[in-house]
C-alpha positions, 0 to 999 in steps of 0.5 A: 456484639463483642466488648473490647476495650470499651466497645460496647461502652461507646455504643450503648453510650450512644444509644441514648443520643449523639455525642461529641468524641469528647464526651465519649472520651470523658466516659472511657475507661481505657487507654487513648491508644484503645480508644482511637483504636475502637472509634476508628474500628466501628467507624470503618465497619459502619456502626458509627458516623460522624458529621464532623461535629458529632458521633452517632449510631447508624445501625439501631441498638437493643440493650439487653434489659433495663438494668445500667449503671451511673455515677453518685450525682452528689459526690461523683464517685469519690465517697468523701466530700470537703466540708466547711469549704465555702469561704477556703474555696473562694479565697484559694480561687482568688489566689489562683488569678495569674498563676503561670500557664502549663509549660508543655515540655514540663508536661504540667497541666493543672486541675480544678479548684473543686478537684484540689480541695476534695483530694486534701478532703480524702488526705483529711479523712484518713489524718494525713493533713492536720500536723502533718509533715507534707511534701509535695513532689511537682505542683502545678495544681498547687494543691500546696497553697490550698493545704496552707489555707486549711492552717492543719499541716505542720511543714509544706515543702514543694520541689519543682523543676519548674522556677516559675512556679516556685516564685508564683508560690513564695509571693502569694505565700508572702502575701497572704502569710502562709508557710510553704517551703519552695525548692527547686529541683530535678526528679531525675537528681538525688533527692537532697540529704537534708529531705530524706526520711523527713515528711509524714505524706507525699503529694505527686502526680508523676509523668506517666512513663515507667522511667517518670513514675520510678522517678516522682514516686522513688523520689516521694517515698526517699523523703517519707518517714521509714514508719507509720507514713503515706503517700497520694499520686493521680494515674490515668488509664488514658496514658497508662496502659493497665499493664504499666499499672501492673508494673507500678504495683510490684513497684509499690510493694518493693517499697512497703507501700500498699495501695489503700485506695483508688478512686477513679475519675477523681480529678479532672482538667480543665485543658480548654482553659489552659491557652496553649492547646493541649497536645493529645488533643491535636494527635487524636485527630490525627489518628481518626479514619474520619474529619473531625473538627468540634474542639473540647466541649467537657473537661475529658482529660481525669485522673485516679486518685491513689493512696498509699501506707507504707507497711513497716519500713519504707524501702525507696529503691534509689536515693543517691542516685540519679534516674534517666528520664524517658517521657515516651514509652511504647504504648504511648499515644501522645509523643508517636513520633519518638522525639523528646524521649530522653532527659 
């Protein structure tokens, strides 16, 4: 049996039982262009069926051996956990209540609470938290309010174009009494003088487009400290493909800014919670060689947590000047039909 892009992956996951497409994607590692590529392949040679609701095998499988693999049930792979949380999280989930739904042409769509608190949990690990300098570059998770509630961080700044947000932000800050700075702006903008080379640590989770990841991360590391700084992003492989993951690792060197780590499936999304409907969902189905109808039964939609040091002086490519914006590349899957491609 040849294993190409996941090939194998899905059949031996279905080997231990029916599956809903869903649960086969939380599990994939490859890109949703490779994924629906690979459903509707097997699906066309009869390995697979489906009755709509679930995916099964139709030929018998024989795994070679006994030996598998599975993920730490504890900490779900990412190694550091958050402590001495409890009463944190329930107040930050109290806080979340009425928080503006995801905007879809702001391409948002926030994480969950857990997912939040164990990213500041990997940032406190290495001391990039307590009287720290943090900017936070886009926040729809607003992993901003959770960093004030810790009471470590020395500055909190959030720039997002998004203006709902920033009032959601100022008001519960005002309530609750916490300090975190809200600017409004555009990643396509010059990052505002007054911001540059200010913050120990950058928080971002840029659009995935060549043109987007330039954009949130050269905007990230114009507003970093030349020394001694560091830097945290989410990147999928379902939108990225592993070339533009290539590319975005000769563009973090040109910066001095090397990868230090890079935990997989580190934060998931709740897209069945968001009440707009997720639009990648509606262009899978579209695709399948097969009817299809169950909606979203497992949060399938994660992402790789990075961290990045900067190595000597930090080199940002573009601070003066404004980027366009593509929110389409040609390895896309979720804006096929090339609208919306240009800011």
């Amino acid at each position: 049996m040849r294993s190409f892009c996941g090939e194998r992956k899905i059949i031996e996951d279905l080997a231990e039982g029916r599956k809903t497409l869903w649960e086969l994607l939380a599990s994939y590692h490859w890109s949703l262009r490779d994924f629906i590529r690979t459903v509707n392949r097997l699906y066309e040679e009869g390995v697979i069926g489906s009755d709509g609701k679930y995916i099964y095998l139709r030929r018998p499988y024989a795994r070679k051996g006994t030996f598998g693999s599975a993920r730490c049930p504890r900490c779900l792979g990412r190694a550091v956990l958050p402590t001495g949380y409890g009463r944190l999280k329930r107040k930050f989930e109290r806080l979340l209540t009425g928080r503006p739904k995801p905007v879809i042409r702001f391409f948002q769509g926030y994480m969950r609470p857990g997912d939040v608190l164990a990213r500041i949990a990997l940032m406190h690990s290495y001391d990039d938290v307590e009287d720290r300098s943090i900017i936070l570059v886009g926040d729809d998770d607003l992993v901003s309010l959770a960093l004030a509630l810790t009471q470590l961080p020395r500055r909190i700044t959030v720039l997002d174009v998004d203006e709902r947000l920033g009032e959601f932000i100022e008001r519960v800050s005002k309530q609750e009494g916490l300090e975190v700075e809200f600017i409004v702006h555009d990643v396509r903008d010059p990052l505002p003088a007054e911001l540059r080379k200010k913050f120990d640590v950058f928080v971002t989770d840029p659009l995935e487009t060549v043109s987007g990841l330039k954009a949130f991360l050269a905007r990230a590391a114009c507003a970093l400290k030349p020394y001694g700084s560091a830097g945290y992003f989410g990147l999928t492989t379902l939108e990225a493909s592993f070339g533009k993951w290539l590319w975005l690792q000769r563009f973090l060197a040109q910066m001095n800014l090397a990868i230090t780590d890079a935990i997989r499936e580190h934060s998931s999304y709740p897209t069945k919670d968001y009440g707009i409907g997720f639009p990648y969902e509606e262009e899978i189905l579209k695709r399948l060689k097969f009817k299809y109808d169950l909606p979203p039964n497992v949060d399938w939609y994660k992402s790789t947590f990075f961290r990045v040091v900067a190595v000597g002086r930090v080199k940002p490519p573009v601070c003066s000047k404004r980027i366009r914006l593509r929110v389409h590349d040609s390895d896309d899957v979720t804006w096929p039909g090339g609208e919306r491609t240009v800011f």
